[in-house]
SELO-871598 format. One line per 8 residues: number of its first residue (from 1); their letters; for each residue x, y, z of C-alpha. Coordinates in steps of 0.2 Angstrom, whole numbers, always signed. Layout:
BEGIN
NUM	a	X Y Z; ...
// end
This chain:
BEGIN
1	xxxxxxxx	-322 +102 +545; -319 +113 +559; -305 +99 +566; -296 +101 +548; -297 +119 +551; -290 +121 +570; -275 +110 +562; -269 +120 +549
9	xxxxxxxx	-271 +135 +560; -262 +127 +574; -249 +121 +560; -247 +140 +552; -244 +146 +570; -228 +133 +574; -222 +136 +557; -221 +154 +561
17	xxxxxxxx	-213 +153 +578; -201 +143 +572; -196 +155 +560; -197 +169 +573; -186 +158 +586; -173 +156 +572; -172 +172 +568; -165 +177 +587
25	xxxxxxxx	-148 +165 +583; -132 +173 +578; -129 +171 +560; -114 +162 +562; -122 +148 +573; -136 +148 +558; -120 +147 +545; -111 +130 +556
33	xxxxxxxx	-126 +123 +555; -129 +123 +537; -112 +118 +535; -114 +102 +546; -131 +96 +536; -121 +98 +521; -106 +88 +528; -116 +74 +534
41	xxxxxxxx	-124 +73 +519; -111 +71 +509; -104 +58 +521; -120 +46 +518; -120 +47 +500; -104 +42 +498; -103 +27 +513; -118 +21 +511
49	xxxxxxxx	-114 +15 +491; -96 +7 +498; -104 -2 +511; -116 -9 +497; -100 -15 +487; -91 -23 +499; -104 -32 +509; -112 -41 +491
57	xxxxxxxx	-90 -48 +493; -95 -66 +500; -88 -69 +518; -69 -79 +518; -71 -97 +524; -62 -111 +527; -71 -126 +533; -73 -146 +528
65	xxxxxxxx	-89 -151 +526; -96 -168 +530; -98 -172 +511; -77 -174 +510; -75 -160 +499; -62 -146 +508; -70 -129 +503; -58 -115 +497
73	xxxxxxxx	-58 -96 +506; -73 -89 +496; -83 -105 +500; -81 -114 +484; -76 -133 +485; -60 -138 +480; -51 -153 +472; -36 -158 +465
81	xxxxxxxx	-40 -148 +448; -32 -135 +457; -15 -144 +452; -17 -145 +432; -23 -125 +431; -14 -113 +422; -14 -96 +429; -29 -88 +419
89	xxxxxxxx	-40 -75 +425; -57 -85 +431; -66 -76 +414; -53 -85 +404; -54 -102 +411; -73 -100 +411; -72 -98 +392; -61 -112 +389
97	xxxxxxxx	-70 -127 +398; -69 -140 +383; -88 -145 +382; -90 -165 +372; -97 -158 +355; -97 -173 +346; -104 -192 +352; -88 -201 +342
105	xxxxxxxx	-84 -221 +348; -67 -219 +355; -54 -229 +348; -47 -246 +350; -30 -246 +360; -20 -258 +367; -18 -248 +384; -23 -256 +402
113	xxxxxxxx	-25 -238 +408; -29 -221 +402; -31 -204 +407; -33 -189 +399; -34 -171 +407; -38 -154 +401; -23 -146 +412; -32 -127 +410
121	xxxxxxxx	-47 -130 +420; -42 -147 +428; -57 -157 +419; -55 -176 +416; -59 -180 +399; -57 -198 +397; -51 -212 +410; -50 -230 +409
129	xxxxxxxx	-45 -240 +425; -35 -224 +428; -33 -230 +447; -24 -246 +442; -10 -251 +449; +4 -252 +434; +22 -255 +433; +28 -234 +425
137	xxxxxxxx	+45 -239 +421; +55 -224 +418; +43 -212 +420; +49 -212 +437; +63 -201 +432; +51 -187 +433; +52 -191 +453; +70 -193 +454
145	xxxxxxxx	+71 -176 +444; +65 -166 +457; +71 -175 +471; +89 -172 +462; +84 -152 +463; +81 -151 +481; +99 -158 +482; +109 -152 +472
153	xxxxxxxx	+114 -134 +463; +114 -136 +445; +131 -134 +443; +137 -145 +456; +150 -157 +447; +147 -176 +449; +158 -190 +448; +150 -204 +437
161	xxxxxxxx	+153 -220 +448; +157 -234 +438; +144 -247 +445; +131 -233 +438; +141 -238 +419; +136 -255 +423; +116 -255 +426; +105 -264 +415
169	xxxxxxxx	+95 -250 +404; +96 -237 +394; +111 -227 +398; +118 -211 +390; +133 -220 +390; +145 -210 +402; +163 -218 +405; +167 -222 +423
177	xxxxxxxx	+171 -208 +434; +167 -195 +420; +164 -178 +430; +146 -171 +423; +136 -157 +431; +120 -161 +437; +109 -149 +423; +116 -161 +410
185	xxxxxxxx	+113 -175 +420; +94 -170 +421; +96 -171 +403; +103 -186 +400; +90 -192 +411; +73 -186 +404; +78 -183 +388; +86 -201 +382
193	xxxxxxxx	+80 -209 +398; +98 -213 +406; +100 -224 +420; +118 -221 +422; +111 -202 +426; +96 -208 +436; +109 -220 +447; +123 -202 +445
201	xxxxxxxx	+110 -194 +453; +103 -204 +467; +119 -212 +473; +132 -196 +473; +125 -186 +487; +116 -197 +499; +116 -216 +500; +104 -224 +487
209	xxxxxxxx	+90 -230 +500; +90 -214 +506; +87 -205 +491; +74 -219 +486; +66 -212 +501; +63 -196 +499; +56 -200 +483; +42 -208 +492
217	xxxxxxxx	+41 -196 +504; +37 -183 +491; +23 -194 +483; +16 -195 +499; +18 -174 +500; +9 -174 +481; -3 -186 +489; +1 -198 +477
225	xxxxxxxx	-5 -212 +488; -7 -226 +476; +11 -225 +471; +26 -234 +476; +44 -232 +471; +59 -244 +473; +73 -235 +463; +77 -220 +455
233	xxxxxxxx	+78 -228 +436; +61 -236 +434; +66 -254 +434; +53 -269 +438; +55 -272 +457; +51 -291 +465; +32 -294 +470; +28 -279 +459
241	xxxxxxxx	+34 -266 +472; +39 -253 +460; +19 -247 +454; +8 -231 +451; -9 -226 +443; -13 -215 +432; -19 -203 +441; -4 -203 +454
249	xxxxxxxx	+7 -201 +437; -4 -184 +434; -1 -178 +448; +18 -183 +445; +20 -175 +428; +9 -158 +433; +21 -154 +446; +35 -157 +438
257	xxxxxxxx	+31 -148 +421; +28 -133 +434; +49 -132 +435; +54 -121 +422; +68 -132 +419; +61 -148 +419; +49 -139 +407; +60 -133 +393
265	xxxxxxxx	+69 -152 +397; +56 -163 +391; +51 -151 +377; +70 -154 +371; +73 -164 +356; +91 -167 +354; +105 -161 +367; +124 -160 +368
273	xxxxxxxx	+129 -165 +384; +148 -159 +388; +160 -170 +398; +171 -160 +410; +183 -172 +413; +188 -181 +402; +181 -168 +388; +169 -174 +377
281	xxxxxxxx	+151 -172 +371; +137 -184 +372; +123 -180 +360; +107 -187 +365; +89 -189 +355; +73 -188 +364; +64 -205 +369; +46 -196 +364
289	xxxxxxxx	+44 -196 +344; +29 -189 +345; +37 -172 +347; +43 -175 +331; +27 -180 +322; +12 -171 +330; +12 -153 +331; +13 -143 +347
297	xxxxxxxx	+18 -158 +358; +29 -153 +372; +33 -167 +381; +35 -177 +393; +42 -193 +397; +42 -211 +391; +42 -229 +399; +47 -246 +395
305	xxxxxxxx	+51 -260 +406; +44 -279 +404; +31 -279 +415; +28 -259 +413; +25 -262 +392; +26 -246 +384; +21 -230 +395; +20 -213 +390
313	xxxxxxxx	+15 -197 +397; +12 -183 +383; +7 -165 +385; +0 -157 +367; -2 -137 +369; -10 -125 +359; -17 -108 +359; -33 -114 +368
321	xxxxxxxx	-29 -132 +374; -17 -138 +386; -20 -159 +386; -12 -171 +396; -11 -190 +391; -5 -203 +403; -7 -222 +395; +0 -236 +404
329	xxxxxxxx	+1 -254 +398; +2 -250 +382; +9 -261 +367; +13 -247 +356; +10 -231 +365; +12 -217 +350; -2 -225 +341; -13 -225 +355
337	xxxxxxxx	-8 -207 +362; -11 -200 +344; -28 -209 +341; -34 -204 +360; -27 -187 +353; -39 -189 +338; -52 -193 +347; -51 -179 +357
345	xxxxxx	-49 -165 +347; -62 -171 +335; -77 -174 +352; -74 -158 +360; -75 -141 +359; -65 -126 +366
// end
């Protein structure tokens, strides 16, 4: 008791010396440092809640992990989904993954290979032997497309050359030496599936093995590793030389469609292709029916060669679904695309 009490004597005694000791500074010295306590106070309130924010941001990285799977800046791994999605905010895309609602049987189709991909979020819906190697017949004009961009301006003027009149296809059916800029080319060539614009194209510029070239030296740039082309036009090749898969035809089409040209191209359903010399107009009709008989198709690009059978790549759109179909092998690829289709609306859910 007598302790407690000594203490708050003792206690009473500093207090009031303190006080007194204070009391013998100038006001103004008192004043400055008021003003300093209320300073640094203000400071750590408002620091101390921004540090907070920005430390719970995870830490950039950028590494590759012994599992194989290459991890994006924010530590997330990373495949090639990144390709097929649309620029959505995360919340978006988060709310669109198509979730299988309904157990249905899928159909029976004639195709070898099959692939379908939501093109929003990068999510395989269905695949069958979508690694095979198959013969995509003119759906290599997606290649020779954009191999024709990085050479040529679009209203570059080419001469038709008459051994290009000559090849054994589909052709728009230019006359020899007819003078044709390359946009309408383009035209001609992924709307009615030319090969005298395919062979325009790849022989006008730089020799014909060397545009064959960069067009495998592109697929290896889109790391389409299982593919392997041996002309611009999508004709069968010796030994089977002239083959892709599926999934390097993807890969193919989802860059291409990224072309704003390419991409009101394939959507086109008849075009008027003008002649510079001599005048005329070619009017061609779109290859892919289904853009006449399925609602919001929009592309992209059919195939059909002997050892190809019937190949189609099809993109359907809507206000929540973005769908890419790739079949290969096929023996009637609009019946099978539209029941894949079918099947697909009717077992998921957006």
């Amino acid at each position: 008791m007598k302790t407690a009490l000594t203490f708050v004597v003792q206690l009473g005694y500093k207090v009031l010396w303190f006080f007194d000791w204070l009391s013998n500074f100038p006001q103004k010295i008192i004043s400055n440092v008021i003003k300093g306590i209320v300073v640094a106070a203000v400071l750590f309130f408002s620091i101390v809640p921004f540090y907070k924010s920005i430390s719970s941001i995870k830490t950039p990285i950028r590494r590759q992990f012994t599992d194989g799977l290459v991890y994006n800046i924010y530590g997330a791994p990373k495949n090639n989904s990144s390709l097929f999605t649309s620029v959505l905010g995360a919340a978006d895309v988060a709310q669109n993954v198509p979730t299988l609602a309904n157990k249905i049987a899928f159909p029976q189709i004639t195709s070898k290979s099959v692939l379908v991909i939501d093109l929003t979020t990068g999510k395989t819906l269905y695949k069958l032997n979508s690694t095979a190697k198959l013969a995509p017949a003119s759906t290599t004009k997606l290649m020779t497309a954009l191999v024709s961009l990085d050479l040529y301006k679009l209203d570059d003027l080419l001469e038709v050359p008459e051994v290009c009149t000559k090849i054994e296809t589909e052709k728009a059916g230019f006359a020899p030496l007819a003078h044709v800029e390359v946009k309408d080319l383009l035209y001609a060539l992924l709307v009615t599936s030319a090969g005298d614009a395919a062979c325009t194209l790849a022989t006008v510029k730089v020799p014909y093995t060397n545009f064959v070239d960069l067009m495998n030296k592109k697929a290896k740039n889109f790391n389409m590793n299982s593919t392997s082309f041996t002309n611009p036009v999508g004709l069968d090749a010796a030994e089977s030389a002239h083959y892709s898969t599926a999934e390097d035809m993807a890969t193919l089409a989802a860059t291409a469609i990224k072309n704003d040209l390419i991409r009101k191209i394939v959507a086109t359903r008849e075009y008027d292709i003008p002649i510079q010399h001599p005048q005329a107009t070619i009017h061609v009709m779109n290859t892919n029916k289904l853009l006449w008989d399925v609602p919001n198709s929009v592309g992209i690009k059919t195939g059909t060669t002997q050892e190809a059978g019937e190949v189609l790549i099809y993109q359907y759109k809507d206000d929540l679904k973005d769908l890419m179909i790739i079949v290969m092998g096929s023996q009637d690829r609009f019946f099978d695309t539209q029941a894949i289709l079918k099947w697909i609306l009717d077992s998921y859910s957006w």
